[in-house]
N, C-alpha and C positions, 0 to 999 in steps of 0.2 A: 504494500500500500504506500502511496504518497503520502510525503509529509503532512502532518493536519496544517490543515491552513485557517489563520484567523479572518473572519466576516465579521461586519456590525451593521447590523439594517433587518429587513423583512424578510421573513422568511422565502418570501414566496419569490421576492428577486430573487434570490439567492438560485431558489430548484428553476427557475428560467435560463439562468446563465452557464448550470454544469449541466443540466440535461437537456438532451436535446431529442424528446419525444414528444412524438404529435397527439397519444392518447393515454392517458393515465385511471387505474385502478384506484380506489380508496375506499378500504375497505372499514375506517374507522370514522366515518365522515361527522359525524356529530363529536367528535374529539375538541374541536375548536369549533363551535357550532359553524359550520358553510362557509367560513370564511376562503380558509384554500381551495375549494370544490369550485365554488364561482372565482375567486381570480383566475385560475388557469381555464376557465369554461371564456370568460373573457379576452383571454390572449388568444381564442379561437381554438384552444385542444377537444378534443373528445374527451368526458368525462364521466367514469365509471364511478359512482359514488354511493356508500352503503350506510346502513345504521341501523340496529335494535329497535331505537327508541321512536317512539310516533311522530313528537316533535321534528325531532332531526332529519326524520325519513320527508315529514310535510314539507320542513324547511328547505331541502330540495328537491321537490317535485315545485316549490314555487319558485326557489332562485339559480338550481342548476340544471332542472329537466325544462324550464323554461322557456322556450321560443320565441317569445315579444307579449305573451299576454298578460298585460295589466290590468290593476284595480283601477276602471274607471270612475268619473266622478258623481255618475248616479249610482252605481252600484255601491261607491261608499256611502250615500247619502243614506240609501236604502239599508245599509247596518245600523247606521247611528239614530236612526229617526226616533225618538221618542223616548230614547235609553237611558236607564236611569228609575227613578223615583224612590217609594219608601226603602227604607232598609229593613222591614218586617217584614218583608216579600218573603218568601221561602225562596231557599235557592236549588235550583237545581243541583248544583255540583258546591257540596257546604264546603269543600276541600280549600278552595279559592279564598273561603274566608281568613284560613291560613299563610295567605302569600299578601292578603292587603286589608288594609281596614273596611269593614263591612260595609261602606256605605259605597263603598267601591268595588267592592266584592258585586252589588248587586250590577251595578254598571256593566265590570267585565260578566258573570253568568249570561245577562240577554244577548250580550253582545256573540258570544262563544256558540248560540244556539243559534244563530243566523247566519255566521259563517258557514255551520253549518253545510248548509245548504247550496254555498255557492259550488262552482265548480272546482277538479283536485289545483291547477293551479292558483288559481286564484284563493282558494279555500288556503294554500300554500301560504302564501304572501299572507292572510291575513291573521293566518297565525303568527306568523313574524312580527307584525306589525302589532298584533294587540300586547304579544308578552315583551315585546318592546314599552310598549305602554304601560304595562305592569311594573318593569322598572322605576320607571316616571314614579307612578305611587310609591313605591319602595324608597325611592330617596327623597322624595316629599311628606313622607309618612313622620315629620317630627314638627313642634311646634315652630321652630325657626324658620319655616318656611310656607306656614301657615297661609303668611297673607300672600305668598307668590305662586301659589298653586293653578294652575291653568283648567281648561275647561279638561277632562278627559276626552270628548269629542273631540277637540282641536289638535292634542299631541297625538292620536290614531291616526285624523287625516294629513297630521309631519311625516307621522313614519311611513305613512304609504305612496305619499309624493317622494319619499326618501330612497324607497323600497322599487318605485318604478321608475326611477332614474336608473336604478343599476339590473334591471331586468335585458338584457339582451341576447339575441339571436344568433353570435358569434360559438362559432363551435357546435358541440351534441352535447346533450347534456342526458345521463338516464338515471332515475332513485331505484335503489333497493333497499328493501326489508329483509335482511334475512341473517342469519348467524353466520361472524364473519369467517370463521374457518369453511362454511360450507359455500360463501359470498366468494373466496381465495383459487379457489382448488380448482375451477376453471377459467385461465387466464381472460381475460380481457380485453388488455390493452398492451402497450410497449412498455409502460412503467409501472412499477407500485410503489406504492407513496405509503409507510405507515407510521403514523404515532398510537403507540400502543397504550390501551387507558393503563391509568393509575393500580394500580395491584390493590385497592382498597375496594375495589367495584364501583357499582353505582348503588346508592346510598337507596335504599328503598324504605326504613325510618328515619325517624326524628322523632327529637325529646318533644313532649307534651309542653304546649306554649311557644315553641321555637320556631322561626320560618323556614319552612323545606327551601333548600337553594339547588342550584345546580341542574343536574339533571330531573331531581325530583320536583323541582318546581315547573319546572316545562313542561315534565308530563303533566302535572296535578290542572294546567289551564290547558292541554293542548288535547286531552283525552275527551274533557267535558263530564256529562255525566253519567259517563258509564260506571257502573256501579262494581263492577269487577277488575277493573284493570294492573289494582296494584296486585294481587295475587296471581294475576296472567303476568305483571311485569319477572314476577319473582320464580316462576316456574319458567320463564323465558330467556332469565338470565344464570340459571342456574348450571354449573359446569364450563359456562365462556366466561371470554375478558369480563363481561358486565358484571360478573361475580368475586367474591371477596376471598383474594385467596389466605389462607391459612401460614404461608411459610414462602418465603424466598426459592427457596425451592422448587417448590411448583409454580410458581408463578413463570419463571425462567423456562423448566418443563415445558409449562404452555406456549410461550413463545419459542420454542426450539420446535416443539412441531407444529407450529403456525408457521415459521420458516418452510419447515421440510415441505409442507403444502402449495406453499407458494415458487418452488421452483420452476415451474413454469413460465416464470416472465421475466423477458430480458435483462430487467433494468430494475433493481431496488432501491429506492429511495427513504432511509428511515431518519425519524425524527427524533432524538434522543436526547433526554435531558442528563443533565451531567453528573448525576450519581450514578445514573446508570451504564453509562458508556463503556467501562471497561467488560460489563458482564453483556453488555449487548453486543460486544464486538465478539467478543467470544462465541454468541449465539452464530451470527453471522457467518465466522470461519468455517464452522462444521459441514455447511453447504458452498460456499466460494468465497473466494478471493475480496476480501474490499479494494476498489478499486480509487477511493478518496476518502477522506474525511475533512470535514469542514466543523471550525470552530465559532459557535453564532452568539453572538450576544444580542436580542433583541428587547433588553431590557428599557433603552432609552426609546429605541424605533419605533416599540409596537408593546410596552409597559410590559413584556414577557420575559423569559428566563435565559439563563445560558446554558448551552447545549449543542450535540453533535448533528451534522446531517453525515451519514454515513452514507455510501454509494458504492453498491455492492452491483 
């Protein structure tokens, strides 16, 4: 392998300038929610892009399986129209109550039941776009900022003038739902691109009182009111990455045969944070050669961490 070489900036420069393939796999696509899946869908590649989880899988079918259809201006009108009122309402999906203050809670439930309805892109985007706006509550949720709070209708229809600014047509873009070892094991594309989750899983409790973040929050608005889903999440994630491993050990295990699966495609691109690099490089060897490693610091670039892009 070549010397590691140091980088500071985006990641996503970075995998533009040492690779040089037209169509890329991503089998971890809600890892950094859609961010890398749509840049490279942008630069005009083919883009194979997978996930577990509903949100992540919506999130791109609206911003990477995408081909130009936007949330137009009646069709938002027609979400927003009338949304709102008491906070006695019964809520559809009480789970929501836990991600924002009730009177907001009732806001997003109407809203999330008329999405609904719209179609899978669009329906896409507007999931984006409302748990964007759940944010909004989330850092508005304290008295200092009481008298600066905006309408909730008005920061929806930001995110969605925001959300079809970057909807385009450049490239192929396709979602999958499916477990990603079984997502791996028929190549795809020229490249794979992996950041492998966290060895902790995806969190599927929380303490009594506390707000679900992360991935459990995206599910908890993005599911709505289905009344089974967390126990479908948990039987769904049980045995993959999505699950919480026990021991360094296995977790490594798993990523050695999530390698071995993946030799099929020409070109590995992995994302690796920097405790883990020596034991990833190690994963790596047992099936080829690395053929670089890149040293990234995107702490200032993009508020992220320092870490390897290895190129196998």
């Amino acid at each position: 392998m070549s010397q590691v070489k140091e980088y500071v900036g985006a990641e996503i420069m970075l995998l533009s300038k040492i690779i040089k393939a037209d169509s890329y796999a991503i089998p971890f696509g809600g890892r950094n929610p859609m961010w890398m899946p749509w840049w490279l869908k942008t630069l005009g590649k083919t883009v194979h892009t997978n996930d577990l989880l509903h949100f992540s899988y919506m999130d791109a079918v609206g911003m990477v399986e995408n081909d130009g259809v936007l949330l137009d201006a009646d069709t938002v009108s027609g979400l927003l129209e009338g949304l709102g009122g008491s906070s006695n309402r019964a809520l559809e999906n009480p789970e929501l109550a836990k991600l924002v203050p009730l009177e907001d809670a009732v806001f997003y439930d109407q809203l999330r039941g008329r999405i609904e309805r719209l179609a899978p892109r669009q329906r896409g985007m507007a999931l984006r776009a409302g748990f964007n706006t759940i944010r909004y509550s989330q850092i508005m949720d304290s008295s200092r900022f009481v008298n600066l709070k905006m309408p909730l209708s008005r920061i929806f229809e930001r995110e969605v003038l925001e959300l079809n600014k970057r909807v385009t047509s450049a490239g192929n873009g396709v979602a999958y739902r499916m477990d990603a070892t079984e997502f791996v094991a028929s190549p795809k594309a020229q490249a794979l691109y992996i950041q492998f989750p966290l060895s902790t899983g995806i969190s599927t409790e929380y303490a009594v009182g506390a707000r679900p973040r992360g991935p459990l929050g995206r599910e908890i608005w993005a599911r709505g009111p289905s009344k089974n889903w967390l126990p479908e999440l948990r039987t769904a994630v049980k045995g993959t990455f999505g699950d919480r491993f026990t021991s360094r050990e296995g977790y490594l295990s798993a990523v050695t045969d999530f390698l071995e699966k993946a030799e099929g495609y020409p070109t590995w691109v992995l994302n690796v944070e920097e405790s883990d690099y020596p034991d990833m490089l190690r994963a790596i060897t047992r099936f080829r050669k690395p053929k670089a490693a890149h040293r990234i610091d995107t702490r200032e670039a993009s508020g992220g961490y320092m870490g390897y892009f290895v190129v196998a």
